[in-house]
C-alpha positions, 0 to 999 in steps of 0.5 A, spaced: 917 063 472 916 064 465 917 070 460 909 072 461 910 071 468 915 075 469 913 081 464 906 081 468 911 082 475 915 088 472 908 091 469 905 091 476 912 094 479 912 099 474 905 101 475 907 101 482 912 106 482 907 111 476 903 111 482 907 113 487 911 118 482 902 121 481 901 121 488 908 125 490 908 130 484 900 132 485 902 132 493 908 137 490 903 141 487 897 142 492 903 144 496 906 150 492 899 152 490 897 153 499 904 157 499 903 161 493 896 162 495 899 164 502 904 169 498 898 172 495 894 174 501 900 177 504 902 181 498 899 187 501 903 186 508 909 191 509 914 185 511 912 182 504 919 181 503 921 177 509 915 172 508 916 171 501 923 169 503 920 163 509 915 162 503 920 160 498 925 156 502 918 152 504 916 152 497 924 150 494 925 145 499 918 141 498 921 141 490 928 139 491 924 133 495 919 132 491 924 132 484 929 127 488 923 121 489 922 122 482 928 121 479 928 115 484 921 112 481 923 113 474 931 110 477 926 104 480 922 104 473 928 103 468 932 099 472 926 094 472 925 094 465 932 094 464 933 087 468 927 084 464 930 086 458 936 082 460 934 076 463 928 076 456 931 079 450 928 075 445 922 077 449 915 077 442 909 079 447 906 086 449 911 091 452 912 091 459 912 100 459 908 104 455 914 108 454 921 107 456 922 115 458 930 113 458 930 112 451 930 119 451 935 124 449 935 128 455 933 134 452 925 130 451 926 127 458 926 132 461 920 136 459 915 130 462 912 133 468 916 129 473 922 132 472 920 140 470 915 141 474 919 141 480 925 144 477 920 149 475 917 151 481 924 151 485 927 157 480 920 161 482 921 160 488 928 163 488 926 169 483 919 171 487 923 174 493 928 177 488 923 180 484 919 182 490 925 186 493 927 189 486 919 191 484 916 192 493 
């Protein structure tokens, strides 16, 4: 297979592995919404506390889960990218990712929706029953 060829197959992997990586963040985030909004309707409850912690759990699973396919997209997009790289480095056609997130100091990396989002809502969910326990 010739170099477009190949630079066209690891484009289609990529985007592949982008769409998969959209689809599982936007299931994460209409997950976190329905249980943060389930946290709320029941903030008026006299056991707030004890279903704040079956909220939380849920919520810190589903983005630990949701945080571990992620880093495996983005593993299987460097990983392709770095294979075409290797077998084509003197490759003179258009790029075959957009950005390269791995290139990255880990400091800009880690600041793209795939990898803060989930770590984000995994600390909420262990501060929200804490703070629903200092403040209730």
């Amino acid at each position: 297979m010739n170099e477009d060829g190949y630079a066209d197959r690891i484009r289609r992997i990529i985007q592949n592995e982008n769409t998969l990586e959209n689809n599982r963040l936007q299931w994460m985030l209409v997950i976190q919404g329905f249980l943060l909004t389930g946290l709320g309707a029941s903030i008026k409850s006299d056991i707030i506390v004890s279903i704040s912690i079956i909220f939380a759990i849920i919520g810190f699973v589903t983005s630990l889960s949701t945080f571990n396919h992620l880093i495996h997209c983005r593993m299987a997009m460097r990983e392709a990218s770095t294979e075409f790289k290797r077998k084509f480095p003197n490759y003179q056609g258009p790029k075959v990712i957009g950005l390269d997130v791995g290139e990255l100091k880990w400091y800009f990396r880690f600041f793209i929706p795939p990898y803060v989002l989930p770590v984000l809502f995994m600390v909420t969910w262990i501060a929200l029953p804490l703070c629903l326990k200092v403040c209730g």
